[in-house]
GUVEXKE-194177 format. One record per residue: x, y, z of N, C-alpha, C, O in turn. Coordinates in Angstrom, 3 decimals. Example, Ala and Ser with C-alpha at 12.3 -4.5 7.8 and 13.67 -1.06 7.14 Angstrom:
REM residues 2
((13.190, -5.690, 7.800), (12.300, -4.500, 7.800), (13.200, -3.300, 7.800), (14.236, -3.319, 8.465))
((12.850, -2.250, 7.080), (13.670, -1.060, 7.140), (12.900, 0.030, 7.870), (13.409, 1.138, 8.039))
This chain:
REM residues 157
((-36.555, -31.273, -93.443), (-36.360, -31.823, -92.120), (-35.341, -30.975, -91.368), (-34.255, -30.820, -91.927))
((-35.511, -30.472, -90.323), (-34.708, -29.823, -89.656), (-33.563, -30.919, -89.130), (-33.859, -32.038, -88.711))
((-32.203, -30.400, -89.225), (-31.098, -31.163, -88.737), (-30.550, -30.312, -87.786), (-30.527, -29.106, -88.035))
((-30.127, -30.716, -86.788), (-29.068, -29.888, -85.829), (-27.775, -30.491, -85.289), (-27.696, -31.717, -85.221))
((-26.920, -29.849, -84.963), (-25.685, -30.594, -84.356), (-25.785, -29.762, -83.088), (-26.336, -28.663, -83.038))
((-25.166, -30.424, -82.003), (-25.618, -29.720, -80.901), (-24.093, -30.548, -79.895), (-23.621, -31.685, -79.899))
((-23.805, -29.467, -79.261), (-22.800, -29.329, -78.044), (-23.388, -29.596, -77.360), (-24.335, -28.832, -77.174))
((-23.291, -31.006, -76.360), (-24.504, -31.541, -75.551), (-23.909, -30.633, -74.167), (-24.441, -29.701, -73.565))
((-22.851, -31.183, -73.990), (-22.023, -30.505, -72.592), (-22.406, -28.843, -72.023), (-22.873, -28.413, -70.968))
((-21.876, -28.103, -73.492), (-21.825, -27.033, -73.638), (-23.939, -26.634, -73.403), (-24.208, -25.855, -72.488))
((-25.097, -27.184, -74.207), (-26.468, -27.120, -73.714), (-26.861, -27.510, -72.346), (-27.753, -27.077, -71.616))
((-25.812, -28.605, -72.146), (-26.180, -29.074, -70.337), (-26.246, -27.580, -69.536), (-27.362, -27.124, -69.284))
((-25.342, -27.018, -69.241), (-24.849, -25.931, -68.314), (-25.667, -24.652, -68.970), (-25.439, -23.454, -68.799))
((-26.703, -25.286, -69.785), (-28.213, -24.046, -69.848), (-29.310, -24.550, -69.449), (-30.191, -23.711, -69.260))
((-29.495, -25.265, -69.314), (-30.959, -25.910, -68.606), (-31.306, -26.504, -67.756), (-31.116, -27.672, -67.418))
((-32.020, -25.451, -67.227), (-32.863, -25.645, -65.491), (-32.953, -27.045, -65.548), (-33.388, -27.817, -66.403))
((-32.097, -27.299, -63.699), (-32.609, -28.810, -63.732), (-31.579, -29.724, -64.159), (-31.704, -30.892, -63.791))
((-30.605, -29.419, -64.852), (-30.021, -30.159, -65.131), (-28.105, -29.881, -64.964), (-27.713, -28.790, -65.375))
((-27.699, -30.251, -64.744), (-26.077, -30.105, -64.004), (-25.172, -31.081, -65.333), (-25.516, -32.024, -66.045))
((-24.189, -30.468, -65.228), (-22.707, -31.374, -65.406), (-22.369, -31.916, -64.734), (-21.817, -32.962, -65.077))
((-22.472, -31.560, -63.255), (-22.491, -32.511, -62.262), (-22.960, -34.188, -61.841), (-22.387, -35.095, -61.237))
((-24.096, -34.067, -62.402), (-24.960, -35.277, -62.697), (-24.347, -36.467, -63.219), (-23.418, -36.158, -63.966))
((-24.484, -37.524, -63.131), (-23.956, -38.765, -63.247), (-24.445, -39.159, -64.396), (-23.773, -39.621, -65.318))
((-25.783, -38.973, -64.391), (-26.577, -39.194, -66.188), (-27.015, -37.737, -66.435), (-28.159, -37.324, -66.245))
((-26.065, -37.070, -66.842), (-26.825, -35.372, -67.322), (-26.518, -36.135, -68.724), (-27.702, -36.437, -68.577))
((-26.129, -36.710, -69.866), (-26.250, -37.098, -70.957), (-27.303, -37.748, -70.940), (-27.948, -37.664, -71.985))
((-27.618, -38.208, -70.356), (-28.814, -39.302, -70.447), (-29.656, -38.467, -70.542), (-29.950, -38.258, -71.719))
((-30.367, -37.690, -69.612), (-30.741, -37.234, -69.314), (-31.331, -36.030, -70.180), (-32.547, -35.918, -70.335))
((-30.286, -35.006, -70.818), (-30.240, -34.420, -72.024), (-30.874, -34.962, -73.238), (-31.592, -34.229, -73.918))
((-30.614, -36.471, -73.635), (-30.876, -36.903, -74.961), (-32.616, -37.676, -74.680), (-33.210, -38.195, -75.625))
((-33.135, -37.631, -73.467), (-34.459, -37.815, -73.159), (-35.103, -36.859, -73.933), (-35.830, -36.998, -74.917))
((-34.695, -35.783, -73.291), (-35.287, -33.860, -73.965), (-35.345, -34.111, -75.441), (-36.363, -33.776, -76.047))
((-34.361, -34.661, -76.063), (-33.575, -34.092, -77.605), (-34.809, -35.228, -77.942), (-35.692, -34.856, -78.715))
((-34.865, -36.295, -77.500), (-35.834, -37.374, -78.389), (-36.872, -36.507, -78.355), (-37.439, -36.187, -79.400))
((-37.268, -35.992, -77.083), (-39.042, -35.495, -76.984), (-39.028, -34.242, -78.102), (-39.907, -33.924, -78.902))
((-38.003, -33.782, -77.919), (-37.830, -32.116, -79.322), (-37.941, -32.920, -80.592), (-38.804, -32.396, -81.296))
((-37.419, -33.976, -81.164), (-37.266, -34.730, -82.036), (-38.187, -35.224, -83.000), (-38.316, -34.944, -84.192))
((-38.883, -36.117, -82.162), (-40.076, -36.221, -82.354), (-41.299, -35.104, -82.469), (-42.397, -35.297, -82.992))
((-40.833, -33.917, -81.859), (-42.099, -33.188, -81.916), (-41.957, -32.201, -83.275), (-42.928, -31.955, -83.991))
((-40.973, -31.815, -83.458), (-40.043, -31.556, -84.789), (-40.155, -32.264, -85.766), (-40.850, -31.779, -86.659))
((-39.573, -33.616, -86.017), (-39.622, -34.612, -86.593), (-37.902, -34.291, -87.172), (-37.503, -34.416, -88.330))
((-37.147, -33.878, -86.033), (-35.467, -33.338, -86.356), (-35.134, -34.301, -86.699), (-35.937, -35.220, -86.854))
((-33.828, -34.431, -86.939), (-32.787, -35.365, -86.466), (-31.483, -34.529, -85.806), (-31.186, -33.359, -86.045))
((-30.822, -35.421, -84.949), (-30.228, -34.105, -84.069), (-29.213, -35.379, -83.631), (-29.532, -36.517, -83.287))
((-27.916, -34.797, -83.763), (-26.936, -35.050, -83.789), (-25.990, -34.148, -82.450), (-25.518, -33.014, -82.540))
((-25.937, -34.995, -81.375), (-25.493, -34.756, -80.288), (-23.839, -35.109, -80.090), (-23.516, -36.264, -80.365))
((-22.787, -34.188, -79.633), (-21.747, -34.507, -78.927), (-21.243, -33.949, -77.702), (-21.276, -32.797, -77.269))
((-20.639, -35.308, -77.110), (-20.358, -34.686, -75.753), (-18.721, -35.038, -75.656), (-18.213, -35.847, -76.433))
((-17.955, -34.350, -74.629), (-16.520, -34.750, -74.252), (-16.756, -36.214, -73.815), (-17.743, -36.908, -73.571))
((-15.235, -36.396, -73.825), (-14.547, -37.476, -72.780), (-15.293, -38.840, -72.566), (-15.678, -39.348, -71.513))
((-15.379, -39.239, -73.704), (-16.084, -40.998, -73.587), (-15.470, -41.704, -74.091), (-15.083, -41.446, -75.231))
((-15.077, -43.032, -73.389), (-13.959, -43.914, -73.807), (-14.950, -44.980, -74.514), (-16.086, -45.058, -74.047))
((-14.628, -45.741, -75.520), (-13.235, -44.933, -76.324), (-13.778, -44.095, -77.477), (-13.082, -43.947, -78.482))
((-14.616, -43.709, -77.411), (-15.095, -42.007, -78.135), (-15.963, -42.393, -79.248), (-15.851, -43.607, -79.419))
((-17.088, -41.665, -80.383), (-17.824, -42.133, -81.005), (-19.055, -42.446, -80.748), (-19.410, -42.128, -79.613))
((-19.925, -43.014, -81.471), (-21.216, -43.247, -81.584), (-21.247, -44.073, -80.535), (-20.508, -45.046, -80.385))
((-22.391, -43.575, -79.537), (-23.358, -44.336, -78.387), (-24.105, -45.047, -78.724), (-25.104, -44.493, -79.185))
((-24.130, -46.250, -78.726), (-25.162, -47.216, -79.077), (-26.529, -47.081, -77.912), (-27.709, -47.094, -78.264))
((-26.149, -46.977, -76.770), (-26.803, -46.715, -75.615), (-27.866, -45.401, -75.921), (-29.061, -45.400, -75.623))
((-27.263, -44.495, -76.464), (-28.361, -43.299, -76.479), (-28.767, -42.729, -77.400), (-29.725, -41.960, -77.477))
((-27.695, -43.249, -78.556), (-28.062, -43.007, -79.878), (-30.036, -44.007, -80.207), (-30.271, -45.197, -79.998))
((-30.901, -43.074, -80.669), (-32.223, -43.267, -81.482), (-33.040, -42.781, -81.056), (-32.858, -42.128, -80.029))
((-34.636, -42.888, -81.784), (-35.497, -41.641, -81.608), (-35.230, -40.731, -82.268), (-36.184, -39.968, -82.116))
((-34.424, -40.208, -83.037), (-33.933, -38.934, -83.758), (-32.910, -38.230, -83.651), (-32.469, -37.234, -84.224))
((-32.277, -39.534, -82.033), (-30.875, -38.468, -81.883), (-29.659, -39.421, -81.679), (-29.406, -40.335, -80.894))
((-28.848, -38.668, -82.979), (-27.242, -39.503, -82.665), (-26.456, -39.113, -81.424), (-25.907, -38.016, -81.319))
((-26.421, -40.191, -80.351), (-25.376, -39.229, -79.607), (-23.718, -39.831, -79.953), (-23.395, -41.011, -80.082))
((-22.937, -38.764, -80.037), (-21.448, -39.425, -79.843), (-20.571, -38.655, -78.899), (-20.882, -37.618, -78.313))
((-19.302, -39.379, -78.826), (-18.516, -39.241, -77.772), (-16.827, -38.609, -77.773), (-15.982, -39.431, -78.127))
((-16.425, -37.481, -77.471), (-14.902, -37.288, -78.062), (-14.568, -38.254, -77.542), (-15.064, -38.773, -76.542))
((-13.362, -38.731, -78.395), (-12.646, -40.226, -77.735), (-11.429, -39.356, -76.294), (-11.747, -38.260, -75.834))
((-10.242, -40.034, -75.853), (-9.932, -39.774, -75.240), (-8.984, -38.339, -75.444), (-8.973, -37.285, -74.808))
((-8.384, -38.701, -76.353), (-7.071, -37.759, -77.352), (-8.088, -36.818, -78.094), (-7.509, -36.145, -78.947))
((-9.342, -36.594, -78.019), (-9.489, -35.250, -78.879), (-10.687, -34.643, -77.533), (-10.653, -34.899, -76.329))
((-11.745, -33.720, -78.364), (-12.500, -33.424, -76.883), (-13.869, -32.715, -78.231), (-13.762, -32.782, -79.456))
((-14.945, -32.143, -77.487), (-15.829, -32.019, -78.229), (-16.051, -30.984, -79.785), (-16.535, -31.121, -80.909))
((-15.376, -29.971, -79.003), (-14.998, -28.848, -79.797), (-14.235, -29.354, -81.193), (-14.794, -29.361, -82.290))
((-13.289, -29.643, -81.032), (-12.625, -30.663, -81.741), (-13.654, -31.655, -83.274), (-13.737, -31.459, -84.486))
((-14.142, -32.510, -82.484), (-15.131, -33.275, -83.521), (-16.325, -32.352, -83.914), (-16.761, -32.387, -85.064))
((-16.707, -31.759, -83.235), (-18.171, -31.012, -83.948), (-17.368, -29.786, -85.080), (-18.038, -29.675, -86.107))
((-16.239, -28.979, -85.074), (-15.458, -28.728, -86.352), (-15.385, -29.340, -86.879), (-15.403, -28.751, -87.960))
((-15.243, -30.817, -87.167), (-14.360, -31.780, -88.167), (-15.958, -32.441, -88.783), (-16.256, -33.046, -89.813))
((-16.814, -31.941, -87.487), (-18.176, -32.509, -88.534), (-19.039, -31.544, -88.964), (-20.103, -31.933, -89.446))
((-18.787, -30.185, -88.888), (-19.165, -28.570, -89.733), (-18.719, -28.751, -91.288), (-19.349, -28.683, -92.343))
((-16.986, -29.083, -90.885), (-16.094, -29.081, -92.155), (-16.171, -29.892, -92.969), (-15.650, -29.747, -94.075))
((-17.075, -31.310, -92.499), (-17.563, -32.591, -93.499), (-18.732, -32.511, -94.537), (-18.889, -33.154, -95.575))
((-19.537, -31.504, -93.942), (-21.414, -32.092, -93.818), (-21.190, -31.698, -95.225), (-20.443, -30.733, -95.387))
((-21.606, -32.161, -96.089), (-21.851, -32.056, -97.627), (-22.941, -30.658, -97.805), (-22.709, -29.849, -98.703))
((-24.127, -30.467, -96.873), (-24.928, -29.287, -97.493), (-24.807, -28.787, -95.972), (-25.392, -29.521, -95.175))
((-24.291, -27.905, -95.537), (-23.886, -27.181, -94.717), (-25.011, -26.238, -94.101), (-25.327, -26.173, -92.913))
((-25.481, -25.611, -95.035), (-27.059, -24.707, -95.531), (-28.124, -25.045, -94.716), (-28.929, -24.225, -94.275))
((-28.155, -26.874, -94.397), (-29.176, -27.911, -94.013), (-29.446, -28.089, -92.703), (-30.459, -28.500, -92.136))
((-28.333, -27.701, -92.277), (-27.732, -28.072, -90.596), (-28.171, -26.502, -89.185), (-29.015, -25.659, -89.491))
((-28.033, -26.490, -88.926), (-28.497, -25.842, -87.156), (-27.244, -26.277, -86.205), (-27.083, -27.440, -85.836))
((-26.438, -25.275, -85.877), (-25.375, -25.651, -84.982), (-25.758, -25.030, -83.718), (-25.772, -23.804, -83.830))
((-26.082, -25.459, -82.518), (-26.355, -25.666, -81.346), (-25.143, -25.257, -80.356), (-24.464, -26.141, -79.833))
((-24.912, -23.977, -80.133), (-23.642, -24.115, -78.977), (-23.456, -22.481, -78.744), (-23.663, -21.501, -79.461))
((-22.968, -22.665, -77.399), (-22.618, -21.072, -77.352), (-20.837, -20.693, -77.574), (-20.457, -19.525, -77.654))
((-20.163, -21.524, -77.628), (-18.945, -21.578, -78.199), (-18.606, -21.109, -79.253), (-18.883, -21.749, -80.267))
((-17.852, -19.760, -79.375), (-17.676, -18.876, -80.430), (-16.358, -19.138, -81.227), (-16.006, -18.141, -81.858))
((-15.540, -20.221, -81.360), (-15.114, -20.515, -82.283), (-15.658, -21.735, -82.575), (-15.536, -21.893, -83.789))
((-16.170, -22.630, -82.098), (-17.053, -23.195, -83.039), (-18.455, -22.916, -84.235), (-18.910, -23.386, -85.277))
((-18.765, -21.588, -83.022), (-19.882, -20.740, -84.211), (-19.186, -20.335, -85.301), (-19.706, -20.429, -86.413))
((-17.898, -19.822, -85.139), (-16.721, -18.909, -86.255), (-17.021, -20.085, -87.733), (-17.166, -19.740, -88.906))
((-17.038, -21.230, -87.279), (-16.657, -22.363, -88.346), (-17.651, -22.808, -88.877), (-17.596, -23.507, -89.889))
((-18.833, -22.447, -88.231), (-20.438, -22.964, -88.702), (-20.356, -21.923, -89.900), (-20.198, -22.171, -91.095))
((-20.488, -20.830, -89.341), (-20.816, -19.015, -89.998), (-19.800, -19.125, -91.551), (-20.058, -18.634, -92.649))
((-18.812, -19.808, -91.203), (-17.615, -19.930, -92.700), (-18.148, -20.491, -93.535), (-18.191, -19.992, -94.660))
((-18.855, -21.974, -93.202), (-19.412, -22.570, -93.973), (-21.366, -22.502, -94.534), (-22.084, -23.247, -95.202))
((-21.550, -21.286, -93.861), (-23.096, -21.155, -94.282), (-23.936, -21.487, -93.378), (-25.109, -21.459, -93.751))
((-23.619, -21.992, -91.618), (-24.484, -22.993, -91.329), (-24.702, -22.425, -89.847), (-23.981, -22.072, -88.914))
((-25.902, -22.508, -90.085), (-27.115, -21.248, -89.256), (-26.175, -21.660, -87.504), (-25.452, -22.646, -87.365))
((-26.396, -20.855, -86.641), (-26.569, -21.098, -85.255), (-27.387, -20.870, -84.414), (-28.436, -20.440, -84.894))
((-27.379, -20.954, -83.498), (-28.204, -20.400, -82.548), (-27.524, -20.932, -81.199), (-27.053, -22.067, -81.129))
((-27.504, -19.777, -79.846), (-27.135, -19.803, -78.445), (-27.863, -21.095, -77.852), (-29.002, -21.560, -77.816))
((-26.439, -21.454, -77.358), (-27.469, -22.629, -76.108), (-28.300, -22.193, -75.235), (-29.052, -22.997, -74.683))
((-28.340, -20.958, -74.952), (-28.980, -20.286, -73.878), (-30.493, -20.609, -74.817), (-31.403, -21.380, -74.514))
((-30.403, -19.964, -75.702), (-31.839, -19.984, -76.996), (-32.591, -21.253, -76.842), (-33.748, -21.418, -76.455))
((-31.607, -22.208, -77.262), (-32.627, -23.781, -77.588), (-32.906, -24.458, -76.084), (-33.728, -25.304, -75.730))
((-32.012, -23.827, -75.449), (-32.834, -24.739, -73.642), (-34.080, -23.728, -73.203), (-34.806, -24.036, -72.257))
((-34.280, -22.485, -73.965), (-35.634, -22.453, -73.550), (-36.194, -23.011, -74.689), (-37.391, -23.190, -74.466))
((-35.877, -23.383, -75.849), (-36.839, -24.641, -76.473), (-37.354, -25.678, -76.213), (-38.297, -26.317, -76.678))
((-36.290, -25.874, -75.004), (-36.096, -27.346, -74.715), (-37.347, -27.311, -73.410), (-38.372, -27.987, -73.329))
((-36.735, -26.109, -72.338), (-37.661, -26.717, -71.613), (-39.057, -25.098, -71.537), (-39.057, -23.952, -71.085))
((-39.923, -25.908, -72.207), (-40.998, -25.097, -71.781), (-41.155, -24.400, -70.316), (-40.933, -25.155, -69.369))
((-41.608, -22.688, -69.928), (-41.586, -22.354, -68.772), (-42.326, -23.321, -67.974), (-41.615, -23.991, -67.226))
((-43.459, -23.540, -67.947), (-44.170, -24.468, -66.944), (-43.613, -25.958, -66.707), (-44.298, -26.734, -66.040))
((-42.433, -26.351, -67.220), (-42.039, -27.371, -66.648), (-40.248, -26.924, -66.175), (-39.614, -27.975, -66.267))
((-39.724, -26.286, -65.927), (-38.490, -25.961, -65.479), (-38.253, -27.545, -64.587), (-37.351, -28.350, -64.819))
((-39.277, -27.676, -63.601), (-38.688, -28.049, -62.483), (-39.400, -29.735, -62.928), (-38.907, -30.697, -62.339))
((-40.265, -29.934, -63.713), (-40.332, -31.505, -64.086), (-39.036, -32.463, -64.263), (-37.834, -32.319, -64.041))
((-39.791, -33.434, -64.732), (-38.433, -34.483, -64.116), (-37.995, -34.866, -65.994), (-38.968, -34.616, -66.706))
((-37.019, -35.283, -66.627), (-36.872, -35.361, -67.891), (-37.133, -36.748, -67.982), (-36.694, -37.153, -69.058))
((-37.652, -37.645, -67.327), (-38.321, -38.624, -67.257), (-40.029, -38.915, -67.195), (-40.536, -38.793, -66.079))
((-40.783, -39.230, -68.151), (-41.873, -39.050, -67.551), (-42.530, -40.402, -66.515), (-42.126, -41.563, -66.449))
((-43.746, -39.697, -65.728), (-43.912, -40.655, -64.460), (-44.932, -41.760, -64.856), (-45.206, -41.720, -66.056))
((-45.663, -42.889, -64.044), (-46.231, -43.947, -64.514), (-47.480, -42.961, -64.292), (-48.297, -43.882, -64.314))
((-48.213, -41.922, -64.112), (-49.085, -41.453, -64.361), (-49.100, -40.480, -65.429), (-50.111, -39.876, -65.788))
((-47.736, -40.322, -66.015), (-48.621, -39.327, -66.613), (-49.124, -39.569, -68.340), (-48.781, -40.400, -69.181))
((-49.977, -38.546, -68.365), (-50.529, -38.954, -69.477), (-50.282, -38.029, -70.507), (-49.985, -36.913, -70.079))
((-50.329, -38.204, -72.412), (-50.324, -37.200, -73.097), (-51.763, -36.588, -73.198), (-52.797, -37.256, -73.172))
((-51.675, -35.004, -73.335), (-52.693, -34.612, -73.684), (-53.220, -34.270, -74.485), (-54.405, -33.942, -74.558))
((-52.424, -34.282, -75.246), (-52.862, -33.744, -77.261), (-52.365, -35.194, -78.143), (-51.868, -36.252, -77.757))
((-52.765, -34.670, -79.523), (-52.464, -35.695, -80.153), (-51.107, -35.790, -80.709), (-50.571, -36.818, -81.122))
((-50.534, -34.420, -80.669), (-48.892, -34.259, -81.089), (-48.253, -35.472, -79.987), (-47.613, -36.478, -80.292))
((-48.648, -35.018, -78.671), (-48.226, -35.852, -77.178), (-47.785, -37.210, -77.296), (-46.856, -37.685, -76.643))
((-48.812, -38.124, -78.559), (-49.262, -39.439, -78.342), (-48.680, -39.995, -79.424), (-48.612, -41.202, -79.657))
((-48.093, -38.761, -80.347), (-46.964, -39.340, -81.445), (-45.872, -39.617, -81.261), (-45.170, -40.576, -81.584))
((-45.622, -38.149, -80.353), (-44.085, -37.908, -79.700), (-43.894, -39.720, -78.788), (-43.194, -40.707, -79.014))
((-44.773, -39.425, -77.910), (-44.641, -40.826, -77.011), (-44.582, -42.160, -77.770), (-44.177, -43.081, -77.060))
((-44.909, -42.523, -79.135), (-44.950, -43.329, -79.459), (-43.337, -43.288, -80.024), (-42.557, -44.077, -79.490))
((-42.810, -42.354, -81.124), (-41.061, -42.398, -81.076), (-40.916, -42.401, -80.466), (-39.713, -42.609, -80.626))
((-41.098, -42.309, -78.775), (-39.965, -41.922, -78.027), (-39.837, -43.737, -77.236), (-38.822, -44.301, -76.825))
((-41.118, -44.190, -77.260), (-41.236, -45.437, -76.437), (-41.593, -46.723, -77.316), (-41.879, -47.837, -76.878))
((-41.512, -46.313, -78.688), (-41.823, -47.462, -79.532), (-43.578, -47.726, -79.493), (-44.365, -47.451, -78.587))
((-43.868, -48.435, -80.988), (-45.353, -48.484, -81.195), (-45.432, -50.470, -80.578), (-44.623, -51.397, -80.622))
((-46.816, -50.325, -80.078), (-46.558, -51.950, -79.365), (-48.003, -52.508, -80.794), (-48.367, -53.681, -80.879))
């Protein structure tokens, strides 16, 4: 199973369409990470700065993706080291960020990276740059991968 940890903040400020600016750019972000998730079958472990009072999102955490939050007193950089320096198989993991001392600490412990610049063109396929990370009441899947993904992402009725 592919695992990743991923600098949500630090991936925001790579993909078309989407701002730090934004009021829900987390939200927004962990829409993408479910649809990668599911199509993967990842699990993906998201952090972002500055959320009171810091830790696991109940709100956006599922589908395949943990999101959490630096609390106030630490910041992202911070916890995604302290969760490089934890992970029991290190080997297992995908660290997500263009932040080069956080890569420094992945690379110590064995544990692959790759540029945020890299996984937001994973994220967003060329022909949809400018789609919405929401999908609309028309649209439809067109494959059968489509109709799996949609089912993690929206629950089976």
């Amino acid at each position: 199973m592919l695992q990743l940890l991923i600098d949500g903040h630090n991936l925001i400020g790579q993909i078309p369409g989407l701002s730090l600016a934004d009021f829900d750019d987390e939200e927004k972000l962990v829409v993408m990470l479910r649809r990668y998730a599911a199509r993967r079958r990842a699990r993906i472990v998201v952090v972002f700065d500055s959320g009171s009072p810091g830790g696991r999102s109940r709100e956006l955490s599922g589908g395949g993706v943990e999101a959490h939050f630096a609390g106030s007193h630490t910041s992202a950089d911070r916890v995604l080291i302290e969760r490089i320096r934890e992970v029991k198989r290190p080997q297992e993991w995908t660290l997500v960020t263009s932040d080069h001392a956080i890569q420094h600490e992945a690379t110590r412990r064995r544990m692959r990276t790759i540029e945020a610049t890299e996984f937001a063109r994973l994220l967003s396929p060329p022909h949809s740059t400018q789609e919405s990370t929401r999908p609309e009441a028309d649209d439809k899947p067109d494959r059968e991968d489509d109709v799996s993904e949609w089912l993690d992402l929206f629950g089976k009725k």
